[in-house]
N, C-alpha and C positions, 0 to 999 in steps of 0.2 A: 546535603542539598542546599542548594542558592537560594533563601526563602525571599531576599533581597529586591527577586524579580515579582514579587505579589502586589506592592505597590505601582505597576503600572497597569494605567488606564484600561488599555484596549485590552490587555495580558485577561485582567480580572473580569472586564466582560465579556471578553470568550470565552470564557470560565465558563460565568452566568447562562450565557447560552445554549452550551455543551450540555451542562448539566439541565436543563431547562428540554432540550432535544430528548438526551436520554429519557428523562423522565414521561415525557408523553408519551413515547415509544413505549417502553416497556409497562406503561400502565393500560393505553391502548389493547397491546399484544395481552396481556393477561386478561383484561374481562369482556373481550370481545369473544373468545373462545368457549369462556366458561359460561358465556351470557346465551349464546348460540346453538353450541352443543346441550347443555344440563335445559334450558327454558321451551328452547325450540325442537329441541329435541334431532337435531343435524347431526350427521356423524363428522370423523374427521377429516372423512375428506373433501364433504359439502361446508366444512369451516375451511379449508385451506383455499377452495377453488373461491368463496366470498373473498378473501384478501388478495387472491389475484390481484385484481385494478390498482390495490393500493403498492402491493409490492413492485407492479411492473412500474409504476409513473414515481417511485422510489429510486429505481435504479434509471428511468431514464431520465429524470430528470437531476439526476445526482452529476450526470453527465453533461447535459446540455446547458447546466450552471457553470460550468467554465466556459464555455461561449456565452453566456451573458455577462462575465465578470469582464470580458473582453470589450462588451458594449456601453454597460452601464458602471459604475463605479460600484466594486465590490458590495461595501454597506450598503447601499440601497438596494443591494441582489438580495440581502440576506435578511434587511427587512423584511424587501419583500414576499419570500417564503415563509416569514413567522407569520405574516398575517395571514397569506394562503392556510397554512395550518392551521390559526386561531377559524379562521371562516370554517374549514373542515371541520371542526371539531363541534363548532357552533351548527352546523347546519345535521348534524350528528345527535346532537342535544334529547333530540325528542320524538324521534323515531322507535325507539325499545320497548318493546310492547309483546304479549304473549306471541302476536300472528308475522313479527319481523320477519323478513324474507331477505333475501340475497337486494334486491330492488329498490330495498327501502332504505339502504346502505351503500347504495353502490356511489352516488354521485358524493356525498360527504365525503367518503373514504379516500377518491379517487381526488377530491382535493389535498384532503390532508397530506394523504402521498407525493402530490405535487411539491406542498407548501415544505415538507420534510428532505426529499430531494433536494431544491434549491438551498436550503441550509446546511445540511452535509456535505455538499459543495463547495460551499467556502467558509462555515465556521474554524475549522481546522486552518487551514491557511492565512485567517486574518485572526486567531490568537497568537499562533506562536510567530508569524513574519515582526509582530510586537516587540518578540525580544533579539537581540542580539545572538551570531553566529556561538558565539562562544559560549551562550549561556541558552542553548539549545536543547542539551542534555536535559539537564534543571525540569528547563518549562515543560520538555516532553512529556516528564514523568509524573510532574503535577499533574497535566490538563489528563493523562489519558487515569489517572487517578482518580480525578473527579466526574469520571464517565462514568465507571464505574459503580461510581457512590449516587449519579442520578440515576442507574438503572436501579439501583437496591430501592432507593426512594420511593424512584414513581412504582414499584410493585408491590410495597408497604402501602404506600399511603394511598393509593389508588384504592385499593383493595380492602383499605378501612374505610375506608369517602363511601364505597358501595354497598359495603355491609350494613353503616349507619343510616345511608340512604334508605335499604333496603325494610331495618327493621322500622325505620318512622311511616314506611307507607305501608308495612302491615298493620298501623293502628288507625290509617284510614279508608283500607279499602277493604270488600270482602273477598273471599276467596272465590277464585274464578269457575262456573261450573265448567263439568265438563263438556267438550266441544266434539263431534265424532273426526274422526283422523290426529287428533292434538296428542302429543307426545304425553304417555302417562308419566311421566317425571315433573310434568306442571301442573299436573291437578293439584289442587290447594293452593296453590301461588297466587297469590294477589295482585291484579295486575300495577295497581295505584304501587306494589313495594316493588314492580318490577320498573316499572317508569321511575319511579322514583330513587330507585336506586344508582340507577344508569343516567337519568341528568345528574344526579349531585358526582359521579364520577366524571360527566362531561363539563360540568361547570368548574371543580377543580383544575381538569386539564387545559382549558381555557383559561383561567388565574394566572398558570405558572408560564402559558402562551404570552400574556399580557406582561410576565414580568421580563419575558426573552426579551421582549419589543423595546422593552424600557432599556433593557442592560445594552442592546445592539446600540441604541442611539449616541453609548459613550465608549463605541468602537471608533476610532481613528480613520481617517480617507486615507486608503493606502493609493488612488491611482488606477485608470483603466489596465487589465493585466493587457500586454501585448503577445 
């Protein structure tokens, strides 16, 4: 392997980004289900039909970023999608709570989905257009390497972010009585560890949103695509 091709610029902050995408995804995808289904007490197919919005404005807008890359100069496409995302995730923050609904989630989600889209878009194409025809193989095999290792990440560390969250806000809140129709799987849950666990999960994924942004800005102008 050509390890040679690690010191360039735009090569390593596609990297950064990639793994930065993976990561939100796949922590996203794990504690939204588990937070839904086991709190709320949803089955799985009232969790599947909740990510609808996010999934479909995933794929269409995954699509319709190559007609913006057409418009706007790639990097600022793909800016722009991290922020979209960071905003979803922010606006995501602090909704989680024992009585969450499909409703209470939908306009977040359906951001983030936007902001994700526009980035699988073109993060791919403005890492590896970085290197050279001939040293294609190489970088291939790095970048989709390191997708990999953001999807392990963000469903580790997400997944501890929520747990920690979780136990510090059963030392502040008490357990929630029960409610008539409320899933008996959350009696005793706390609502202060249930909030609390799902911001400090949302606030991590916002961090590593903040650091996509920073690593895009030493992405290279590659050019409106024609």
């Amino acid at each position: 392997m050509d390890v040679t091709i690690l010191p360039e610029r735009s090569y390593v902050a596609g990297n950064v980004v990639s793994i930065g995408q993976k990561f939100i995804t796949a922590g996203f995808i794990f504690i939204f289900p588990l937070f839904y289904e086991v709190v709320t007490g949803a089955s799985a197919y009232e969790t599947c039909i909740a990510l609808v919005p996010m999934s479909l404005a995933i794929v269409v807008f995954s699509i319709l970023g190559a007609r913006f890359a057409s418009w706007f100069e790639p990097k600022y496409v793909i800016l722009g999608g991290i922020a979209l995302a960071g905003a979803g995730l922010a606006a995501l923050r602090n909704v989680f709570s024992l009585t969450t609904g499909i409703s209470d989630i939908l306009a977040g989600s359906l951001i983030f989905g936007i902001g994700l889209g526009i980035v699988l878009s073109q993060v791919t194409n403005l890492t590896l257009s970085s290197i050279r025809s001939e040293r294609q193989t190489d970088a291939s095999g790095i970048y989709n390497t390191t997708r990999q290792v953001g999807s392990s990440l963000g469903t580790a560390i997400i997944g501890i972010v929520l747990a920690l969250g979780f136990v510090h806000g059963l030392s502040s809140g008490m357990p929630s009585p029960y409610i008539p129709g409320q899933p008996l799987v959350s009696i005793g849950f706390s609502e202060a560890a249930v909030s609390q666990g799902m911001e400090w999960a949302f606030i991590a994924m916002i961090l590593v949103v903040i650091g996509m942004f920073i690593a895009a800005l030493f992405i290279r102008k590659t050019g409106k695509i024609v």
